[in-house]
DRENKE-980943 format. One record per residue (C-alpha): chain; x, y, z. Coordinates in pm, whole numbers, plus 32768, in hexadecimal, padded with zeros to 4 digits. Example, Ala and Ser with C-alpha at 12.3 -4.5 7.8 and 13.67 -1.06 7.14 Angstrom:
# residues 2
[rec 'A'; [84CE; 7E3E; 830C]]
[rec 'A'; [8557; 7F96; 82CA]]
//
This chain:
# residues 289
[rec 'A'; [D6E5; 19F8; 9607]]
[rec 'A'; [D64F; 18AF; 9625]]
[rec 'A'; [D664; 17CF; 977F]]
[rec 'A'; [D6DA; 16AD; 97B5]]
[rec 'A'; [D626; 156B; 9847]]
[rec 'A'; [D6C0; 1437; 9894]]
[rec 'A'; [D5D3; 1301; 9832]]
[rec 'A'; [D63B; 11C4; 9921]]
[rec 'A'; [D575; 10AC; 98A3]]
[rec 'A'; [D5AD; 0F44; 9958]]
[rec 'A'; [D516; 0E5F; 9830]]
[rec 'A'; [D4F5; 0D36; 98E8]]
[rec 'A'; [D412; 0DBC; 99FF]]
[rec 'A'; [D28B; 0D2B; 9A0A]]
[rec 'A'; [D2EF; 0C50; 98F1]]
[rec 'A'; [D265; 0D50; 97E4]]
[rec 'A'; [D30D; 0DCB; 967B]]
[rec 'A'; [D368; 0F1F; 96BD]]
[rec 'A'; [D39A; 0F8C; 9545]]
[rec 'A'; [D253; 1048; 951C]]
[rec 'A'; [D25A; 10CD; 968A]]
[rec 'A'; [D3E4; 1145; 9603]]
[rec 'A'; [D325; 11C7; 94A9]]
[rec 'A'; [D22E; 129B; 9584]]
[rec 'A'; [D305; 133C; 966E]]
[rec 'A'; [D3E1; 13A9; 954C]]
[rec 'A'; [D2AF; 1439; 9479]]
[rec 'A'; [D25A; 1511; 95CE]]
[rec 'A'; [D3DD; 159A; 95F5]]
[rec 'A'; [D3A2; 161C; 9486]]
[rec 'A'; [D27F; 16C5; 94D0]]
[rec 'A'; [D2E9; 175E; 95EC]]
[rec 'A'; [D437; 17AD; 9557]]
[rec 'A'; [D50D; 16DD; 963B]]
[rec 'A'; [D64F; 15FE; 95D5]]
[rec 'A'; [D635; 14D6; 9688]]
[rec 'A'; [D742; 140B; 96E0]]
[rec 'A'; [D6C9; 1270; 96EF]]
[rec 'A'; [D772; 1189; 97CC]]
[rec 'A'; [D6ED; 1022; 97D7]]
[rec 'A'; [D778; 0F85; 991A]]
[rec 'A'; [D83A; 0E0F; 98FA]]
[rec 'A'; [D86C; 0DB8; 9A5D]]
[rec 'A'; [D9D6; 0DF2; 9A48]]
[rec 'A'; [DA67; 0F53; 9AD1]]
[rec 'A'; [D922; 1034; 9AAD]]
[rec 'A'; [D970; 1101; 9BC4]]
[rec 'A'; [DAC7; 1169; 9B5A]]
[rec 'A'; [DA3B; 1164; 99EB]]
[rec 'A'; [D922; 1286; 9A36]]
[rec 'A'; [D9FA; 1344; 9B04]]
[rec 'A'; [DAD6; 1355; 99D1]]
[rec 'A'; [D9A7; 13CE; 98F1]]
[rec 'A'; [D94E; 14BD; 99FD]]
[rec 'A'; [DAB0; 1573; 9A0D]]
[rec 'A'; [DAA9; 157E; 98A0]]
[rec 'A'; [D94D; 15FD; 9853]]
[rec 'A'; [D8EE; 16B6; 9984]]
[rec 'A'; [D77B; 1690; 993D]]
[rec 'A'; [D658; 1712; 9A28]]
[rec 'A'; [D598; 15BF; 9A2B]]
[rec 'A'; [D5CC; 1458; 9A32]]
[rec 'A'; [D4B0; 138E; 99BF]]
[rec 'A'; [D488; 123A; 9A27]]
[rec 'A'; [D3AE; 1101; 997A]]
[rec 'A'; [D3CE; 0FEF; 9A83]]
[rec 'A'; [D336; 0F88; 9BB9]]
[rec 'A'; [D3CB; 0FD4; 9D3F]]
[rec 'A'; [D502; 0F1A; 9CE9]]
[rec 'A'; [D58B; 101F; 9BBC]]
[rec 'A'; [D518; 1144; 9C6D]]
[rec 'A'; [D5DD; 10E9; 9DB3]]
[rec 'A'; [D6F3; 10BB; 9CEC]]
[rec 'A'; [D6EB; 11F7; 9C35]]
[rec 'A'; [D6AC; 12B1; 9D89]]
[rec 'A'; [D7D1; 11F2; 9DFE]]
[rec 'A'; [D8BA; 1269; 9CC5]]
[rec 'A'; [D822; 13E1; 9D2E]]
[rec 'A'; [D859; 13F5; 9E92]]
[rec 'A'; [D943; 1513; 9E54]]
[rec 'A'; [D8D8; 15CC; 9D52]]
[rec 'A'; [D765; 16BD; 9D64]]
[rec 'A'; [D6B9; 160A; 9C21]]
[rec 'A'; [D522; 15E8; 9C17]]
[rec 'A'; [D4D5; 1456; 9BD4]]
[rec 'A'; [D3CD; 143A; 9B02]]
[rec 'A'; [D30A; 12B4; 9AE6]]
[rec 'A'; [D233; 121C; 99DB]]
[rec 'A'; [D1CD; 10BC; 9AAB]]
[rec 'A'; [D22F; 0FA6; 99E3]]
[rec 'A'; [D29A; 0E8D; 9AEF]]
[rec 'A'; [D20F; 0D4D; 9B80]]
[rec 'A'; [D22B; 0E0A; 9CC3]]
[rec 'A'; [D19A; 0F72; 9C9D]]
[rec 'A'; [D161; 0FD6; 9E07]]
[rec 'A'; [D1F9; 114E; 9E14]]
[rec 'A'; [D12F; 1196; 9CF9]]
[rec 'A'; [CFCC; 1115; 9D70]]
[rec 'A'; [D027; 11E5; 9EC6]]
[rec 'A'; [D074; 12F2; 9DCA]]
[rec 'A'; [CF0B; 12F7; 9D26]]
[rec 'A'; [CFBA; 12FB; 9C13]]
[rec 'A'; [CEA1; 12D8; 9AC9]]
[rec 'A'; [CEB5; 1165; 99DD]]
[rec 'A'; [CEC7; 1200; 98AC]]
[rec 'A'; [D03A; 1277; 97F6]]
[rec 'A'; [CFB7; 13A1; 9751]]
[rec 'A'; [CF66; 1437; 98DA]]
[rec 'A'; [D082; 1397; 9982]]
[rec 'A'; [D17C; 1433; 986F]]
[rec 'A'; [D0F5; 1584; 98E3]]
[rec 'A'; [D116; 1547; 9A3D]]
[rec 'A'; [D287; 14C9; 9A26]]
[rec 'A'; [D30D; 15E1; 9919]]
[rec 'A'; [D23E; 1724; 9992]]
[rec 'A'; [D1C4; 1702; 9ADD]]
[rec 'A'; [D214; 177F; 9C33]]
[rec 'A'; [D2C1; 1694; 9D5B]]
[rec 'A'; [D2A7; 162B; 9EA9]]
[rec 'A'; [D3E9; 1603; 9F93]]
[rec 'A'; [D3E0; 149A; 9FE3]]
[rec 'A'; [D480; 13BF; A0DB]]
[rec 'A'; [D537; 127F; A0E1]]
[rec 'A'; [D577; 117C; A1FD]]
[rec 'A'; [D6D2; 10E9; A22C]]
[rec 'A'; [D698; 0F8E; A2AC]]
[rec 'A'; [D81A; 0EAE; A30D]]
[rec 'A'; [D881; 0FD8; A22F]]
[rec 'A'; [D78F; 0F5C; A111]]
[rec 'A'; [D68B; 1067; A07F]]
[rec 'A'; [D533; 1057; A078]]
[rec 'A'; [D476; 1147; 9FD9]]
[rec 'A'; [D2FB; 108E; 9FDE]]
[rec 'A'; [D29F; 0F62; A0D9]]
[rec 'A'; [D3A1; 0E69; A194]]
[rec 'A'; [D340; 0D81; A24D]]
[rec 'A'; [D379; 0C44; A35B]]
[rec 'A'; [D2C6; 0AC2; A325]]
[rec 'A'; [D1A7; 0A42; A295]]
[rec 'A'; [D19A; 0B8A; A154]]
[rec 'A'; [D324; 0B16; A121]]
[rec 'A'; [D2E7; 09B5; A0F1]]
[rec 'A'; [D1D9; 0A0F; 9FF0]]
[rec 'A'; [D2FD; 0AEA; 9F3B]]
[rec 'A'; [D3F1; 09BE; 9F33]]
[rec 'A'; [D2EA; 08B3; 9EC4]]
[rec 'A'; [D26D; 09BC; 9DBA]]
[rec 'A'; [D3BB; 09DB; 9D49]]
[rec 'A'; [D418; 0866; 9D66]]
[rec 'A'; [D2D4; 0825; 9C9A]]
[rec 'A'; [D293; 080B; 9AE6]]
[rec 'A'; [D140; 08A4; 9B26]]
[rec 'A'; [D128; 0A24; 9B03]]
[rec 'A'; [D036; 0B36; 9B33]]
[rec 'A'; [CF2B; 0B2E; 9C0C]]
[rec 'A'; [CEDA; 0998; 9BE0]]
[rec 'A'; [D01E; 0985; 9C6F]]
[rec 'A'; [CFF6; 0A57; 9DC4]]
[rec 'A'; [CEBA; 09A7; 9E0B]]
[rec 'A'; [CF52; 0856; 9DB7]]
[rec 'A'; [D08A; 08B1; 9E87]]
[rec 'A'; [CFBE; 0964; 9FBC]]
[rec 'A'; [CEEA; 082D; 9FD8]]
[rec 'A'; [D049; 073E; 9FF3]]
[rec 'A'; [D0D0; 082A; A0D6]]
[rec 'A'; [CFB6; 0844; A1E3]]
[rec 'A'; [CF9E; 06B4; A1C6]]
[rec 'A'; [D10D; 069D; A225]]
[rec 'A'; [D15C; 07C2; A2F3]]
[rec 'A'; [D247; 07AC; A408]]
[rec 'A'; [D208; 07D8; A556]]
[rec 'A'; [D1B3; 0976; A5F4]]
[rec 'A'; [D2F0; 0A03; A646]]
[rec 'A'; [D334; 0ABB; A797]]
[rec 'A'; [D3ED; 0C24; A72A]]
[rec 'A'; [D4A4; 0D0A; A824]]
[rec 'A'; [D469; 0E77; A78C]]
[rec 'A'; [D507; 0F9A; A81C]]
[rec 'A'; [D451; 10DC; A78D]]
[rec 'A'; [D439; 1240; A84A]]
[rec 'A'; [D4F4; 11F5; A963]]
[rec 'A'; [D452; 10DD; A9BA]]
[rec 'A'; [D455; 0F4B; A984]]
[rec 'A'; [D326; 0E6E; A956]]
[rec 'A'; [D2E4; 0D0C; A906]]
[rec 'A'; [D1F2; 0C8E; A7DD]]
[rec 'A'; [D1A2; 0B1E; A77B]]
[rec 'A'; [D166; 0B78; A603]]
[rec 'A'; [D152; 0AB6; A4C1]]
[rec 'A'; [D195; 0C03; A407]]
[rec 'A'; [D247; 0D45; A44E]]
[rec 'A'; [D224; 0E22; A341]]
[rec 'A'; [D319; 0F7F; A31D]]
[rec 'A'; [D239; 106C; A281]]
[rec 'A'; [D2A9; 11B9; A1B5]]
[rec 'A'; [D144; 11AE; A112]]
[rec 'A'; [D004; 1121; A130]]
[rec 'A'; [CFB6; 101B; A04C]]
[rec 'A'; [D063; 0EF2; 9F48]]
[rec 'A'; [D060; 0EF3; 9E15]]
[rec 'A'; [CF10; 0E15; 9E08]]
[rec 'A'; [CE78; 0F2B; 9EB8]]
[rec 'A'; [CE45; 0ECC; 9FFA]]
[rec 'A'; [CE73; 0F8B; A0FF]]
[rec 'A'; [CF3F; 0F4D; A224]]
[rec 'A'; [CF91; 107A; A2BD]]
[rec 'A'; [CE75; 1177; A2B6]]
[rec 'A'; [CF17; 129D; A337]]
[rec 'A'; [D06F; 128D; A2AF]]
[rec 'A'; [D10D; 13A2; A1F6]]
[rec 'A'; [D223; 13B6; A119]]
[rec 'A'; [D2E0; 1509; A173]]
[rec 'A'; [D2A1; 151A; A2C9]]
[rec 'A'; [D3D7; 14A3; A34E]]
[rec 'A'; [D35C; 13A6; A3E0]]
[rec 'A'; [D327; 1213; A398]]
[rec 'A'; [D208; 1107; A426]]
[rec 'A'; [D237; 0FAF; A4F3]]
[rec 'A'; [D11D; 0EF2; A476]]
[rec 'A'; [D0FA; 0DD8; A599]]
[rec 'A'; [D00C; 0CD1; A4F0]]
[rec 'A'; [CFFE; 0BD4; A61A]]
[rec 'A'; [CEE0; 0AFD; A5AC]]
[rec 'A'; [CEBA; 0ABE; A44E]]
[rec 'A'; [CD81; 09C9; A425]]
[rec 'A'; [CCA2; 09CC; A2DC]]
[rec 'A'; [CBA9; 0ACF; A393]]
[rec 'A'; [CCD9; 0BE1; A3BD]]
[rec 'A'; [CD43; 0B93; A24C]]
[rec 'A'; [CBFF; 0BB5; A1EC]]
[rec 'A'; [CBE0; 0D18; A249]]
[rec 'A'; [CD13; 0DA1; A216]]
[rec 'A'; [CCE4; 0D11; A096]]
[rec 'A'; [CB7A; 0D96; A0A0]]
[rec 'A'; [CC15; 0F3D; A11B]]
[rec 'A'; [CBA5; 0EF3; A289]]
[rec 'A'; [CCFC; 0EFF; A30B]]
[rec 'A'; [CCA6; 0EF6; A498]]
[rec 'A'; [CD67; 0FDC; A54A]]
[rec 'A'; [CCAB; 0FB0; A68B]]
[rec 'A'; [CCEF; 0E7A; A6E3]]
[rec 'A'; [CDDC; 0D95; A7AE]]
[rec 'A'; [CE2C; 0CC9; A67C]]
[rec 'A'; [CEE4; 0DE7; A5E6]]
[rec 'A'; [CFE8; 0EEC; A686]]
[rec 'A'; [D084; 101A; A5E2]]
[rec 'A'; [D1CB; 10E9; A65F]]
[rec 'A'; [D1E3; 122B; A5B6]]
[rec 'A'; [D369; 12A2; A5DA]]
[rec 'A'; [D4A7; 12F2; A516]]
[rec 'A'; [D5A5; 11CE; A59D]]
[rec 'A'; [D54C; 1054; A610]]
[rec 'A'; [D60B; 0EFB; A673]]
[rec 'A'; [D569; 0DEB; A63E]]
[rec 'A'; [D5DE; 0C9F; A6CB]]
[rec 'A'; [D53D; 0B48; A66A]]
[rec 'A'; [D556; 09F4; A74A]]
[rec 'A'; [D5C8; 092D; A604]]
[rec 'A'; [D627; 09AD; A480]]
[rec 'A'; [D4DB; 0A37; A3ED]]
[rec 'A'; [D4AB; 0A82; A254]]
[rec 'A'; [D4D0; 0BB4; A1F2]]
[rec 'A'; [D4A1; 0C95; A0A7]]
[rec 'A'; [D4F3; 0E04; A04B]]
[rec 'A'; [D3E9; 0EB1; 9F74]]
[rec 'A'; [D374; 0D42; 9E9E]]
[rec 'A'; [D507; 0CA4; 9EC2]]
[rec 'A'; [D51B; 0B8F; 9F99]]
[rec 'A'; [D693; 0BAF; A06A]]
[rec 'A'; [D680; 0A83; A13B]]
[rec 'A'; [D625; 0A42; A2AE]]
[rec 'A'; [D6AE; 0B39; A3BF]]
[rec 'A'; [D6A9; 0B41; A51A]]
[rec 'A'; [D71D; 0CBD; A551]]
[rec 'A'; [D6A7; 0E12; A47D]]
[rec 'A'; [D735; 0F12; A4DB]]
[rec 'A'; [D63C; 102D; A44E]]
[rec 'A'; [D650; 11B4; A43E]]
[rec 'A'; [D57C; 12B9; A33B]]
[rec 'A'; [D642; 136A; A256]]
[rec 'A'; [D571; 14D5; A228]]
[rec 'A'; [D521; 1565; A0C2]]
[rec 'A'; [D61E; 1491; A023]]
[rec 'A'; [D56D; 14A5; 9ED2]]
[rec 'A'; [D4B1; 15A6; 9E01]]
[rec 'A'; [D39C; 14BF; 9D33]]
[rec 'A'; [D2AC; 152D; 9C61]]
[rec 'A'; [D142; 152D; 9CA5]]
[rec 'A'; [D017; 156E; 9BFF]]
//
């Protein structure tokens, strides 16, 4: 008897024609004798809309083409049912997947995603938001909501954007973190809350993060001056030095002294003065290569 796999593919996402990536994946479900069910997601009731393909098909994978956005959402419409996720990176913000190692061609990725074992992976509820990837407080933020403000795309864009935003970044912000049972005070101009180590360009920003350990990272970044960017853009994130501060633990508060910008794995929600934070363990099964 042939399995099923549901296909969700967001079409939109990284501002690429998904027709021959759709043409592919259905030439690879022939192969390997699977019926594959294609949903292409419009923005409007996708949750409720896979959870109705799931109850009727019952298949053993989902496979997802999109970047951190469509997968969230997917692991969102899953919460309650034990389904492997499957991703073929095809977003403007692929972040899970470069912490993945997952490989740049299709041909190794559709292996990966169809056939391949999993990992348990977590998610962090932030004001009751998930995150599955990197979230994070200030100056990263206001790059997110200038990028997506912006006409320029890809990586022209982020520079463009990054060089705006350090020119007219607000002032450090003092935050009141409670973590472990204890409270501390940070002048930062970035907190980042870590599930994995590194966005989607790469960089790494939390060096020792892992993304099944029940656990999620603080990522203090008090002083943010060309030198510091420099490194952490070059793979020297310093981790040894009073410029940076990380609190390993499963539940944080974070207070600001004024409204801060804020984004959710590459979505910009606004400034916030409160985030209420707290891991949720091995909320996903994702494939990996």
């Amino acid at each position: 008897m042939k399995k099923n796999i549901i296909f969700v593919v967001n079409p939109i996402s990284g501002d690429l024609d998904k027709s021959d990536l759709i043409e592919s994946v259905q030439e690879f479900a022939d192969t390997n004798n699977v019926d594959l069910v294609v949903y292409e997601t419009t923005g409007k009731n996708d949750v409720k809309k896979i959870q109705d393909l799931y109850n009727k098909y019952s298949p053993e994978r989902i496979v997802v083409a999109g970047g951190d956005g469509t997968i969230k959402m997917v692991a969102e419409a899953m919460e309650e049912h034990d389904v492997i996720i499957g991703i073929l990176p095809a977003g403007s913000a692929n972040g899970l997947s470069v912490d993945l190692n997952l490989p740049s061609t299709i041909e190794e990725n559709l292996k990966i995603a169809f056939l391949n074992h999993y990992i348990e992976m977590d998610m962090i509820c932030i004001n009751g938001k998930k995150s599955i990837h990197l979230s994070d407080l200030g100056l990263n933020a206001d790059l997110v909501k200038n990028y997506e403000e912006s006409d320029v795309r890809g990586f022209w864009g982020y520079a463009l954007q990054a060089f705006t935003t350090l020119t007219e970044s607000n002032e450090p912000f003092v935050a009141t973190i409670t973590a472990n049972k204890e409270t501390v005070e940070h002048t930062a101009r970035m907190i980042v809350i870590a599930n994995s180590q590194k966005y989607g360009t790469g960089v790494t920003i939390n060096p020792n993060g892992a993304m099944n350990d029940g656990k999620f990272e603080l990522v203090i970044l008090k002083n943010l001056d060309l030198f510091l960017i420099g490194k952490i853009i070059t793979g020297n994130m310093p981790i040894d030095t009073e410029d940076v501060v990380i609190i390993s633990t499963d539940k944080a508060t974070i207070q600001t002294d004024y409204p801060v910008s804020f984004q959710i794995d590459g979505e910009y929600c606004g400034t916030q003065k409160l985030l209420e934070i707290h891991i949720l363990h091995k909320q996903m099964k994702i494939a990996i290569p």
